[in-house]
C-alpha positions in Angstrom: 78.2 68.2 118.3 80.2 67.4 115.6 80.6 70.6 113.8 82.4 71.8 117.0 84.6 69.3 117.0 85.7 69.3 113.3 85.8 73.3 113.7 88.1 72.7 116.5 90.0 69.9 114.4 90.6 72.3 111.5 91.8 75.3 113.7 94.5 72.6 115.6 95.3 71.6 112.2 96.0 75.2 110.4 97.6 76.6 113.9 100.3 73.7 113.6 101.1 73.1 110.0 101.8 76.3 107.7 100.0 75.4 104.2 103.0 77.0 102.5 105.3 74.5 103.9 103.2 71.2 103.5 102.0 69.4 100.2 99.3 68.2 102.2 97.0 71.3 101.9 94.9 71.8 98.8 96.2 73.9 95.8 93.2 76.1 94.6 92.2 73.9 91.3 90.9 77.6 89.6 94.7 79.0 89.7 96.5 76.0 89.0 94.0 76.0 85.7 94.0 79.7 84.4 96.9 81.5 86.6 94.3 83.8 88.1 93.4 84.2 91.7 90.3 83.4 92.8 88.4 85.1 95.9 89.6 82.0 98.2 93.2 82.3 97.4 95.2 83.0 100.5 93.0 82.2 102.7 95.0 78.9 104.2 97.8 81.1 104.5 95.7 83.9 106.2 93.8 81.7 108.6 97.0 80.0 109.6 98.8 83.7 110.3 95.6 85.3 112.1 95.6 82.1 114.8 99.2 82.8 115.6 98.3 86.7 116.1 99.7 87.7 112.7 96.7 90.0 111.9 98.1 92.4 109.6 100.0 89.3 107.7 97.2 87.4 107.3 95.2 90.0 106.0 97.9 90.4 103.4 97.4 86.7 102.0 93.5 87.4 101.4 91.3 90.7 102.2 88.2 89.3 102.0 88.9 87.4 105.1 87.5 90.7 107.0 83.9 89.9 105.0 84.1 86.5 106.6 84.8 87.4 109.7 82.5 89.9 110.0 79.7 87.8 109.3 80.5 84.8 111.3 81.0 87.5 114.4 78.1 89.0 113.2 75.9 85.5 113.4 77.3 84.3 117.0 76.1 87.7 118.0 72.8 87.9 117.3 72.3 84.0 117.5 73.8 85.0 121.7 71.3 88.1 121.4 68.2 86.0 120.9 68.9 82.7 122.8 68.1 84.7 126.1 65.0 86.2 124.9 61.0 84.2 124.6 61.0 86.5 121.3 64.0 87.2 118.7 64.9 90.8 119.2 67.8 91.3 117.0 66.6 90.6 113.5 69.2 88.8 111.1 70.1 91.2 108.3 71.7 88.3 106.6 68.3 87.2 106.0 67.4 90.1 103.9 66.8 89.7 100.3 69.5 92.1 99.5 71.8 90.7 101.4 73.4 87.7 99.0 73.2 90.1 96.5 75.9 92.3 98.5 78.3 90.0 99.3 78.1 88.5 95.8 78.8 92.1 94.0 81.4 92.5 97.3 83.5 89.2 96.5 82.8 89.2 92.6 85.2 92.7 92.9 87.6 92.0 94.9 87.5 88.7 92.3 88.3 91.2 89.6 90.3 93.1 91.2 93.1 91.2 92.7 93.7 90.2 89.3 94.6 93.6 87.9 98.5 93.2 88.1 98.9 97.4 88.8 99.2 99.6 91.3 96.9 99.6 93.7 95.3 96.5 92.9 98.6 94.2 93.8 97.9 94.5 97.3 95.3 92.3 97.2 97.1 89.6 95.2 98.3 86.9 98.0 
């Protein structure tokens, strides 16, 4: 019961305060250190543009907020899938051995990547 509520907290919290505008958000320790983005960086910024509708600007503050969403869409839908059925019928893919491996090789690029201060790749920089 309480995950709902701190879920619910959280979203409240980023759709009223912009992180840009308030010292009272967290400054990713791994830039302030080397000057390099990690995977995370944006994502304040994104999640706080994508709850007031700003889809295509929050996608612009951090990409791999698609991979995030996809998979907590993904686990609502096959957790609703199987609550109405004596047997699960829609078997997790999350929970295949290959699976971490993906999403590790997935944000370990776009790690790289977003660092690479050239055309394309400064796109993904937030």
């Amino acid at each position: 019961m309480s995950i709902p509520i701190a879920i619910l907290a959280l979203g409240m919290l980023y759709f009223n305060l912009n992180p840009k505008s308030f010292a009272y958000f967290p400054k990713c320790p791994f830039y302030s250190f080397t000057g390099l983005y990690c995977p995370g960086c944006g994502s304040q910024r994104a999640f706080h543009e994508m709850l007031h509708g700003n889809l295509w600007v929050g996608l612009q503050h951090n990409f791999l907020i698609i991979l995030v969403l996809l998979v907590i869409f993904y686990k609502f839908y096959v957790f609703y899938q199987n609550s109405f059925q004596k047997e699960d019928t829609v078997k997790n893919i999350l929970y295949h051995n290959a699976a971490p491996w993906v999403i590790l090789v997935i944000v370990v690029s776009f790690w790289i990547l977003r660092n690479i201060p050239m055309d394309p790749f400064i796109i993904l920089a937030p």
